[in-house]
C-alpha positions as CSV (number, residue, x, y, z in Angstrom):
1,X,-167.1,-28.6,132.3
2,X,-166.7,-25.2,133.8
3,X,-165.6,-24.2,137.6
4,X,-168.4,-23.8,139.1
5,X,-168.4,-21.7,142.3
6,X,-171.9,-22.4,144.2
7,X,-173.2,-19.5,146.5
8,X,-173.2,-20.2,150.0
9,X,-173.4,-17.7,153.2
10,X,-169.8,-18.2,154.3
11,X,-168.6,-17.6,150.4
12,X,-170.3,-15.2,148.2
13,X,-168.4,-12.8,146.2
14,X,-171.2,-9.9,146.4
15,X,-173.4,-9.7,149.0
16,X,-176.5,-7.5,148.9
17,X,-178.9,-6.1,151.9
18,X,-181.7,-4.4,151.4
19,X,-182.3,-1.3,153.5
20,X,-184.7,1.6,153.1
21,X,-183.0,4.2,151.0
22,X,-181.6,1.7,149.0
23,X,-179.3,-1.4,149.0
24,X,-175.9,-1.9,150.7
25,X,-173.9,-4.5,148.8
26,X,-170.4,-5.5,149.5
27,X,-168.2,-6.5,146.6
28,X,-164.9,-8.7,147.4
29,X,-161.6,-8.8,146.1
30,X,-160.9,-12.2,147.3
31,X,-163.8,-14.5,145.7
32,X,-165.2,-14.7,142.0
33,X,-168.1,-13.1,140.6
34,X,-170.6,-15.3,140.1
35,X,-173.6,-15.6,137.4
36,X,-177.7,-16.8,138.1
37,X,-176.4,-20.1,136.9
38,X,-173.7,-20.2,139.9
39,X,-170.8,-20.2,137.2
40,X,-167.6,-17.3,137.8
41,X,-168.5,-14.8,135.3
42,X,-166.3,-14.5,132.1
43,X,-166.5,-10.6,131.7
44,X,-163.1,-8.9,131.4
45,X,-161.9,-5.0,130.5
46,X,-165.8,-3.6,129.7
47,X,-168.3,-1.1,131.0
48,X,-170.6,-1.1,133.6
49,X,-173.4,1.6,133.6
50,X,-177.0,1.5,135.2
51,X,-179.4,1.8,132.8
52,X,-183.3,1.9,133.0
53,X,-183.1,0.5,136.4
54,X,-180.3,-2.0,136.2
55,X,-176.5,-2.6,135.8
56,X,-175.5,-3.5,132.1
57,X,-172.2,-4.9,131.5
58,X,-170.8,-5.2,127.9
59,X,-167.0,-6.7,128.2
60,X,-164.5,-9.2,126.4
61,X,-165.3,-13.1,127.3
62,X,-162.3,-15.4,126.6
63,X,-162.7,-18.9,126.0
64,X,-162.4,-21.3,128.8
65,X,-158.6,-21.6,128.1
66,X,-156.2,-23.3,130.7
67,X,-153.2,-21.0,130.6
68,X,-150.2,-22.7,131.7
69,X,-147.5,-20.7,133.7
70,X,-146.0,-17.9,131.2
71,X,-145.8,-13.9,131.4
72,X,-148.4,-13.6,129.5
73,X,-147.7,-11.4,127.1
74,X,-145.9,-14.0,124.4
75,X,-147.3,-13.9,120.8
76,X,-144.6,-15.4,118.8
77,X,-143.0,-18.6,119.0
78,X,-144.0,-21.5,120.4
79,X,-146.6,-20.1,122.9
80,X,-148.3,-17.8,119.9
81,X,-150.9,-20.6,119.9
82,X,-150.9,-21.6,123.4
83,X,-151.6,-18.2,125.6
84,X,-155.0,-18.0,125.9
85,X,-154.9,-14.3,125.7
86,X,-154.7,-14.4,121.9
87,X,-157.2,-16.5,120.5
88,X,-159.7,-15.9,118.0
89,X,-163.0,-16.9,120.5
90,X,-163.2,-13.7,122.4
91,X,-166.1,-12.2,121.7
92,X,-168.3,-9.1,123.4
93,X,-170.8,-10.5,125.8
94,X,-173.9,-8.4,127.6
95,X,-174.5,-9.0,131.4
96,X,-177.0,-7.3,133.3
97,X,-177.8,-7.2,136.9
98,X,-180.9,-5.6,139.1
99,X,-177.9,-4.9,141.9
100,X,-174.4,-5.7,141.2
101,X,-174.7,-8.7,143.7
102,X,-172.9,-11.7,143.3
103,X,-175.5,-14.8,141.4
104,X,-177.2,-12.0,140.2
105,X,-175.6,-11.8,136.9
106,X,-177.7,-12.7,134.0
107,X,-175.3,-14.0,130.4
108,X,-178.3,-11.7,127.8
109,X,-176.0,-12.7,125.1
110,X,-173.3,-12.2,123.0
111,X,-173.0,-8.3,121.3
112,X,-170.2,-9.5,118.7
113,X,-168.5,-12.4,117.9
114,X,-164.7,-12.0,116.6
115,X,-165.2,-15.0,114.2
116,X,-168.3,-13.1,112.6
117,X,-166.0,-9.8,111.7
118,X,-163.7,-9.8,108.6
119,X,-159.8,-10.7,109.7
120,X,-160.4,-10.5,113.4
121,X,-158.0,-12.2,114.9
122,X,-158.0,-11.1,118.8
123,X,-161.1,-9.0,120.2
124,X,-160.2,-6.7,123.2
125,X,-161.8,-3.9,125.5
126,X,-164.8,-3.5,124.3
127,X,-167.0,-0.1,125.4
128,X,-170.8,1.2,125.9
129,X,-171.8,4.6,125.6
130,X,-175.1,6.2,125.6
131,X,-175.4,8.9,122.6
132,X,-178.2,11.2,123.2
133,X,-178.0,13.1,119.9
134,X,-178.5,9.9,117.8
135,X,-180.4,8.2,120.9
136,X,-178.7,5.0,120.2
137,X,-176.0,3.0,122.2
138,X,-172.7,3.0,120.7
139,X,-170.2,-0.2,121.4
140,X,-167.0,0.3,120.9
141,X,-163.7,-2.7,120.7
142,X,-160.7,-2.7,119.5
143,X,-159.4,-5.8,117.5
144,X,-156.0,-7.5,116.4
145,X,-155.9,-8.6,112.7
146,X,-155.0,-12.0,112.2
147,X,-151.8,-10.9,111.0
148,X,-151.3,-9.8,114.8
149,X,-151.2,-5.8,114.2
150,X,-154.3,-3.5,116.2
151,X,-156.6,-2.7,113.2
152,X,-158.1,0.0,115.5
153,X,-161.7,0.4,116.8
154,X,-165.1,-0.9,115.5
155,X,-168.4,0.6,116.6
156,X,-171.8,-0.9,116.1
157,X,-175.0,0.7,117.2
158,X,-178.5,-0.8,119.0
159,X,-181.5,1.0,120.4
160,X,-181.2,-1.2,123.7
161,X,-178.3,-1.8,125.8
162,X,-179.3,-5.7,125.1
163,X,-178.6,-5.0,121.5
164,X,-178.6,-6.5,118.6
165,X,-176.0,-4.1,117.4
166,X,-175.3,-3.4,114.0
167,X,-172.1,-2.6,112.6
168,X,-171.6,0.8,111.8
169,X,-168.4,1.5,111.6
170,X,-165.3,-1.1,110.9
171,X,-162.4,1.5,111.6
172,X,-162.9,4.7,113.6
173,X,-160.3,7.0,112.0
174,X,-158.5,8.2,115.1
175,X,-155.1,10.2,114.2
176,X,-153.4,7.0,115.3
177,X,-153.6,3.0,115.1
178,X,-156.1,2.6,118.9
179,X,-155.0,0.4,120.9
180,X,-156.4,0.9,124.4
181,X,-159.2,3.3,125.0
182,X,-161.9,4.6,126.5
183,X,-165.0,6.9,125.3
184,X,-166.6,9.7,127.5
185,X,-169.5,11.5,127.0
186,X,-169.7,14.7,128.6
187,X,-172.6,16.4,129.9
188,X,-173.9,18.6,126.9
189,X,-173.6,15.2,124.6
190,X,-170.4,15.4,123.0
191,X,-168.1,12.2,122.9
192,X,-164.3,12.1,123.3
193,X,-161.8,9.1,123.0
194,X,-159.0,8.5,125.0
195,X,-156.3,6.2,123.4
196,X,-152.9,4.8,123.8
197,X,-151.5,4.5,120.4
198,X,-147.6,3.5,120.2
199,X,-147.7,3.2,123.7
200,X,-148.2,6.8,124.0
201,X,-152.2,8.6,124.8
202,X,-153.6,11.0,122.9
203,X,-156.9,12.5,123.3
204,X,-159.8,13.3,120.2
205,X,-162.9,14.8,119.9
206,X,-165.7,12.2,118.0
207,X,-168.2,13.4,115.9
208,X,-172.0,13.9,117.2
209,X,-172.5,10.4,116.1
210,X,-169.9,9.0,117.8
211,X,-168.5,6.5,114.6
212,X,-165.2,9.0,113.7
213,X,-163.0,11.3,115.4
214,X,-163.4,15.2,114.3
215,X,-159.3,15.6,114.0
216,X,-159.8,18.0,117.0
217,X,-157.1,16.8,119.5
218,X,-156.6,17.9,123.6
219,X,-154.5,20.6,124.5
220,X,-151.6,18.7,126.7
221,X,-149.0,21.5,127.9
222,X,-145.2,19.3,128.0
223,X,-146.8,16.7,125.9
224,X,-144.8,14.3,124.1
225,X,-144.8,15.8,120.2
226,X,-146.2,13.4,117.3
227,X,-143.7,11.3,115.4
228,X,-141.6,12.4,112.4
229,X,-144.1,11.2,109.6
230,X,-142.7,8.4,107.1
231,X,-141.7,10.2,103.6
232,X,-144.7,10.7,101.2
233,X,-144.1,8.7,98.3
234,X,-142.5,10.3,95.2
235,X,-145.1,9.3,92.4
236,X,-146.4,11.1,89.3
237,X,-149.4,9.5,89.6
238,X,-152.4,12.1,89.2
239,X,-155.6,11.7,91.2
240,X,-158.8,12.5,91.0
241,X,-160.6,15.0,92.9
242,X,-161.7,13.5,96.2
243,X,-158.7,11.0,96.6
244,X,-155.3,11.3,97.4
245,X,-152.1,9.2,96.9
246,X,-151.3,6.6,99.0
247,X,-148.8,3.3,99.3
248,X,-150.2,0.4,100.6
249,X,-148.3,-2.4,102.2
250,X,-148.1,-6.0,102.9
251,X,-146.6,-6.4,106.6
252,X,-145.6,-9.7,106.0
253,X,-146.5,-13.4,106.9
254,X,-146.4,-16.4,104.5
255,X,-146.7,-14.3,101.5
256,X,-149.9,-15.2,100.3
257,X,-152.9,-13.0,100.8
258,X,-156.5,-13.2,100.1
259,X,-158.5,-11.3,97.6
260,X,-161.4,-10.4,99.6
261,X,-158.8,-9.7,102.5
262,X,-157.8,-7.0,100.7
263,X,-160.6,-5.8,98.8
264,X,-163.6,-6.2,101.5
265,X,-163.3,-2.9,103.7
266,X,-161.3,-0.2,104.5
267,X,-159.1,-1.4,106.2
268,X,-158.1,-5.6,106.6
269,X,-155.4,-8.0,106.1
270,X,-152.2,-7.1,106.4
271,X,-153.0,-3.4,104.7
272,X,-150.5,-0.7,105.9
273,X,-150.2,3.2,105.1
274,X,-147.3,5.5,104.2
275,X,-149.6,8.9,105.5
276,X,-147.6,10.6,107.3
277,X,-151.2,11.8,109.8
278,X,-152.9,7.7,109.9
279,X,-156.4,7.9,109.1
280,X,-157.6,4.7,108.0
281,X,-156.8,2.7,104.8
282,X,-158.5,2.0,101.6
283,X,-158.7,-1.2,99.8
284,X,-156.0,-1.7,96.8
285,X,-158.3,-0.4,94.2
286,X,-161.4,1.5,96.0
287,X,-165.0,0.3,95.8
288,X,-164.4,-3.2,94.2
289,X,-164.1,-6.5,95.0
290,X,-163.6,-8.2,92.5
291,X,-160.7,-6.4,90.8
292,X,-158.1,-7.4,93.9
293,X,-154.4,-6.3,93.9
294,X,-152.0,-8.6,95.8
295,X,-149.4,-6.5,97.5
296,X,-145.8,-7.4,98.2
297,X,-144.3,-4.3,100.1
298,X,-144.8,-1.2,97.7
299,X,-144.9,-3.8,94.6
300,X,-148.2,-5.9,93.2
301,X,-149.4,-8.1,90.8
302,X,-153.1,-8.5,89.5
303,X,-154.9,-10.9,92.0
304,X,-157.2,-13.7,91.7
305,X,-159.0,-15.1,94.6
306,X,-157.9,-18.2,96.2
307,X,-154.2,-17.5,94.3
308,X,-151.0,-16.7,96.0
309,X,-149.2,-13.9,94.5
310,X,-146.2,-16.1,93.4
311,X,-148.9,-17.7,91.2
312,X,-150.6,-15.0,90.1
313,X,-147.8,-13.4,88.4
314,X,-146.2,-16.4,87.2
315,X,-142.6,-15.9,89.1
316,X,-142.1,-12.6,87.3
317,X,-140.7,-9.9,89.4
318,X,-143.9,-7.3,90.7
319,X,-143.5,-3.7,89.6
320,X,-144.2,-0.5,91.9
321,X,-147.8,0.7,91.9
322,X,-149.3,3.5,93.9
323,X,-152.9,4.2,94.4
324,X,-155.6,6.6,94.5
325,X,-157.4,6.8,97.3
326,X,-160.7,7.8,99.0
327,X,-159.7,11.0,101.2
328,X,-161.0,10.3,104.7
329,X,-163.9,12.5,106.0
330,X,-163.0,16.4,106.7
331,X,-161.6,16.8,109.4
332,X,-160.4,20.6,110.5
333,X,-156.9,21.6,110.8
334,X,-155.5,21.6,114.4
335,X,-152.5,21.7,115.6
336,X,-150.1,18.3,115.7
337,X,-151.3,16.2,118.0
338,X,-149.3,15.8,121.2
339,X,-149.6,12.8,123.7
340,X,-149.9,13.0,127.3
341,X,-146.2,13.4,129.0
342,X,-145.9,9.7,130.4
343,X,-144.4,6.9,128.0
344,X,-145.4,3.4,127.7
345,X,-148.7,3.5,128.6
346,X,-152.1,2.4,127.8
347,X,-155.8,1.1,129.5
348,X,-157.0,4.7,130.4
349,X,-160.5,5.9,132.2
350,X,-161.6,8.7,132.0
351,X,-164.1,10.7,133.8
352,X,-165.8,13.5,135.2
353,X,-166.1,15.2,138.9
354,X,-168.0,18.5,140.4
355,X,-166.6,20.2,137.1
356,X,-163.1,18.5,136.7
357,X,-162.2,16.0,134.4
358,X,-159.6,13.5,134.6
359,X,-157.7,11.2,132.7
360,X,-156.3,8.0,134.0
361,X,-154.1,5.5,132.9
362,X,-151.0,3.3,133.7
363,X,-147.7,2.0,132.2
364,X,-148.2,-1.0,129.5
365,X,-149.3,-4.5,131.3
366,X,-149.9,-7.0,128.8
367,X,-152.0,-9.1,130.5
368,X,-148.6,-8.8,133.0
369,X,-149.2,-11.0,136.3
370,X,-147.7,-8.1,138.3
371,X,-150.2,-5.6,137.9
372,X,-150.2,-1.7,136.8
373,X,-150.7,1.8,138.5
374,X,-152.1,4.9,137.9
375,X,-151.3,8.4,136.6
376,X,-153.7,10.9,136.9
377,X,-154.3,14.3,134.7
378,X,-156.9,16.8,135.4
379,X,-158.1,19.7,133.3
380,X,-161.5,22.1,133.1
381,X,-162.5,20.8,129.6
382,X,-162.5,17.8,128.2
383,X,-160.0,19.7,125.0
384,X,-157.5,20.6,127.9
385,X,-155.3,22.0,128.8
386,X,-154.3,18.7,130.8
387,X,-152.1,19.1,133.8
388,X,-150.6,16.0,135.6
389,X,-151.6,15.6,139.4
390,X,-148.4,15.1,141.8
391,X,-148.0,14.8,145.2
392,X,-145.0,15.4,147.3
393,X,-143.0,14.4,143.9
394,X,-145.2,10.7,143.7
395,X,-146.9,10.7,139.9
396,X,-148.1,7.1,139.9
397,X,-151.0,6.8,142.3
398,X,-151.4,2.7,142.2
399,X,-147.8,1.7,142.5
400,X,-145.8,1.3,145.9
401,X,-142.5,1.9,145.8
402,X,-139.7,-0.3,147.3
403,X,-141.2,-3.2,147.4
404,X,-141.3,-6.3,145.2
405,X,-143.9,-8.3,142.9
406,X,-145.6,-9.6,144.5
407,X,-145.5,-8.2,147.8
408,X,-145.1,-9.9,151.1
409,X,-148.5,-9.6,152.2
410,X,-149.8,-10.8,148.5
411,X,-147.2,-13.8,148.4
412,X,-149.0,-16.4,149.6
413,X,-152.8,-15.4,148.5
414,X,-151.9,-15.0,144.8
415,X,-153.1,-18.2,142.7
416,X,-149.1,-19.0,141.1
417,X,-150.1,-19.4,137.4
418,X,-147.5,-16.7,135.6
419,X,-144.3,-14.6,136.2
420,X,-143.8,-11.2,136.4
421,X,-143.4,-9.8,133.1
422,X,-140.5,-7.8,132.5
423,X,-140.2,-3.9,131.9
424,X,-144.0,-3.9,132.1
425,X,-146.5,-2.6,134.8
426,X,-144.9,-1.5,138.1
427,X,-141.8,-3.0,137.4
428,X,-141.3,-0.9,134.0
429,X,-137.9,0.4,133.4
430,X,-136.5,-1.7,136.4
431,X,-138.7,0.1,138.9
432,X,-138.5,-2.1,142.3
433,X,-142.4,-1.3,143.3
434,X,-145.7,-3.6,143.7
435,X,-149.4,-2.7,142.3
436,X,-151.5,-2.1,145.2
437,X,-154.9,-3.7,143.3
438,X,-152.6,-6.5,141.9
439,X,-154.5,-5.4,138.6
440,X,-154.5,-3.2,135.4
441,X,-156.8,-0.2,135.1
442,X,-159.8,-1.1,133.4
443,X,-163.0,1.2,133.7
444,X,-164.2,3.4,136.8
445,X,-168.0,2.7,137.7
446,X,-170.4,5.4,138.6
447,X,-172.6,4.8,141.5
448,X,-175.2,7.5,142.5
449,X,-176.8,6.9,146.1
450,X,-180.2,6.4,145.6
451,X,-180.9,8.9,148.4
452,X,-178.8,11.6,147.6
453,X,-177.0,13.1,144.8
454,X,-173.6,12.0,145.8
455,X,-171.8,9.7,143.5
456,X,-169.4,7.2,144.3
457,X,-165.9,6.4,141.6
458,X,-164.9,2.6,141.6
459,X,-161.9,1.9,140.0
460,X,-162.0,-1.5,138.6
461,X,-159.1,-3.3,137.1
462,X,-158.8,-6.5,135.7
463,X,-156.1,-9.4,137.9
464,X,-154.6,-11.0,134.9
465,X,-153.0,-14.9,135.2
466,X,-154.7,-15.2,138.6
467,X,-158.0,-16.7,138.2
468,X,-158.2,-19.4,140.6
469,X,-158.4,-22.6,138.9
470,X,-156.2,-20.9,135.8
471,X,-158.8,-20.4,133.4
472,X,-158.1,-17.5,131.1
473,X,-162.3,-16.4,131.5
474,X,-161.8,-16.8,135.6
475,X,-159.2,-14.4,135.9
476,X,-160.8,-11.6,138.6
477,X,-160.9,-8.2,138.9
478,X,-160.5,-5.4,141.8
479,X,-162.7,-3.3,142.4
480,X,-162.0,-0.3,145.1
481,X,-163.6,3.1,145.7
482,X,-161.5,6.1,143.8
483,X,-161.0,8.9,146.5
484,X,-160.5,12.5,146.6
485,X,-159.7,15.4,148.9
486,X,-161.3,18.3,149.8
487,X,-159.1,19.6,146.7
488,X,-160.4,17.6,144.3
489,X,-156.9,15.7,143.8
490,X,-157.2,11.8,143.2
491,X,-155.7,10.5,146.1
492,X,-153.8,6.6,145.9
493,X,-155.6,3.5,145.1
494,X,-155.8,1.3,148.2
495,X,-156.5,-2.6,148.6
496,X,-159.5,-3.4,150.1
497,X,-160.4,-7.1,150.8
498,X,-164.7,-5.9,150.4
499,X,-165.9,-2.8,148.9
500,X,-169.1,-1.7,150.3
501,X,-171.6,0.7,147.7
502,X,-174.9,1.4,148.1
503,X,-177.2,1.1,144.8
């Protein structure tokens, strides 16, 4: 049976009062969100927008998962099948709300289901954009193969913010694997997206329909420069026009694979590339599936469905085999991509301000107890150039230094149901400092009063391994207005028990 929280006047978590120009509601940091049915609501790293007159939520629901005490972050070993972070139920779940007030929350449905995609294995941060030149909302997530490497991001398309949504695309062919991300649309209609990719964050231009990236990448002054590329494979193999030569790999497991694993999209199973610029996959032999290929590191052997490899070729040794394979669509040549100068990060926003942009995002908190920060980048274009924000020598805006995790103040209000993780968050490369919203970064909501055209920023992050009964789908979030001065510089997140917005 779930934790039910019942609404009462001496405990909701979001209390709304009507007034004339609008409505003042008051969001707290200390009790759960709740749902119409009175149950917390399991919503976690998504989007909130208003749209057509009320708030829409599309974010990751977890199963209702009791996670015993643990970092977190483990997936290996014994605890691979027992952190509730990494199962395969999450799914993308719709919410929507005439007010952001707590019981108000209406479950509309579920968007996509990680079981229903092919070799989903984990399902995280999913994302809702509007796009005005296809007049369709674009969801975006980003998914772990069962194999437990990021695939990258999906994107599926619906005409209503309820959905349903179609699948449109199962790999958006960023420069590198997505993890983390978020997707912007600027003003005139053109989409970027923000990623972390090797714990570093880059920053493409999409295409007017939103489903690829164009190749175009920011302009990041001091960035970190890309990777040396892995060697292209020697080969004599000649390809036809439109393809290219490739080298696909098994990462690993049992080996045994699957023939429609390997054979049923672009990219899925355990399906690596030797490109030295990553842009997607193709299947072992392009366009079938039927005639599969079971790979063993750069070797194979023909394939039969429902056959392990060892089987199929009969205990002789596999032979090398490249492949011809579809080039990805054009993309224009830019210069190497560079990454934005912080390392080990991930979970960015970003967002748009009286003709600034910025780009936010923290060091690496796998669903880390401890919480994250905030670095912050501005530039006057969404294609750069990028410039960090500093102040009196401080670069992250949501950690305090000199002070331990978690802090005094915090020791005796935080539910105990994890430890610190290591090198992660605040505490990354054995830092001695405390997040101030006890959470990671996870999207910034824009409110516009309704009697003026000012706009309110409200950072939200998510608090995870403290819901308060342990439940991985109760674990809370923080939400707290994003400031600014006169300047236009991001000044640093505070903790506020309430939040008070008008919608």
């Amino acid at each position: 049976m779930p934790c039910r929280w019942r609404l009462s006047l001496s405990g909701m978590a979001i209390l709304g009062i009507a007034l004339a120009d609008g409505k003042r509601v008051t969001i707290s940091n200390l009790h759960p969100r709740l749902s119409t049915t009175g149950d917390i609501v399991n919503a976690h790293d998504g989007t909130v927008r208003f749209i057509d007159g009320a708030w829409w939520m599309h974010a990751a629901e977890y199963g209702e998962c009791a996670d015993p005490p643990h970092h977190g972050c483990e997936m290996s070993g014994p605890t691979r099948n027992t952190s509730c972070g990494f199962k395969p139920d999450h799914n993308v779940t719709i919410w929507k709300s005439p007010d952001l007030s707590s019981g108000s929350w209406e479950r509309v449905g579920v968007a996509i289901q990680c079981t229903h995609m092919p070799n989903c294995g984990i399902l995280y941060r999913p994302h809702l954009v509007f796009n005005p030149n296809t007049q369709l909302y674009v969801l975006f997530w980003n998914y772990v193969n069962k194999e437990g490497a990021y695939a990258g991001d999906a994107v599926a398309t619906a005409t209503s913010p309820a959905g349903p949504f179609t699948l449109a695309n199962i790999l958006v062919n960023t420069t590198y694997p997505t993890g983390d991300f978020d997707v912007f649309v600027d003003r005139d209609g053109q989409g970027y997206m923000i990623y972390s990719a090797n714990h570093l964050m880059y920053l493409e231009r999409l295409t007017p329909d939103y489903l690829y990236s164009t190749g175009e990448n920011a302009n990041i002054p001091g960035g970190f420069p890309p990777p040396s590329p892995p060697p292209i494979p020697n080969t004599n193999l000649h390809c036809p026009a439109g393809t290219h030569v490739d080298v696909v790999e098994d990462a690993g497991d049992d080996g045994s694979c699957n023939c429609d694993e390997f054979c049923a999209s672009d990219w899925s199973g355990a399906i690596r590339t030797a490109r030295p610029n990553w842009t997607g996959a193709a299947s072992a032999i392009p366009g079938s599936t039927t005639n599969c290929q079971c790979v063993q590191g750069t070797k194979w052997c023909p394939k039969k469905g429902g056959t392990a490899c060892q089987s199929t070729c009969g205990g002789d040794p596999p032979v090398p085999k490249d492949f011809c394979v579809p080039n990805s669509p054009a993309r224009p040549a830019t210069d190497p991509p560079v990454a934005f100068p912080v390392p080990f990060v991930e979970a960015p926003a970003m967002i748009e301000r009286l003709g600034t942009y910025y780009a936010l995002f923290g060091h690496c908190c796998c669903f880390c107890y401890q919480g994250s920060g905030m670095f912050v980048f501005t530039a006057p274009h969404p294609m750069g150039p990028w410039t960090q924000q500093l102040q009196s020598g401080r670069a992250d805006f949501g950690c305090v230094a000199n002070a331990t995790t978690p802090t005094p103040k915090q020791i005796h209000s935080l539910p105990v149901t994890a430890f610190p993780q290591p090198g992660q968050g605040c505490i990354y490369n054995g830092a001695k400092s405390a997040s101030v919203t006890r959470a990671q970064q996870n999207f910034v909501v824009e409110i516009k009063s309704p009697s003026s055209n000012v706009t309110d920023y409200v950072w939200t992050g998510d608090r995870w391994m403290q819901a308060p009964d342990g439940i991985k789908g109760h674990e809370p979030q923080t939400w707290t207005r994003l400031s600014f001065d006169s300047a236009g510089h991001v000044q640093p997140l505070e903790w506020v028990d309430e939040l008070e917005v008008m919608v």
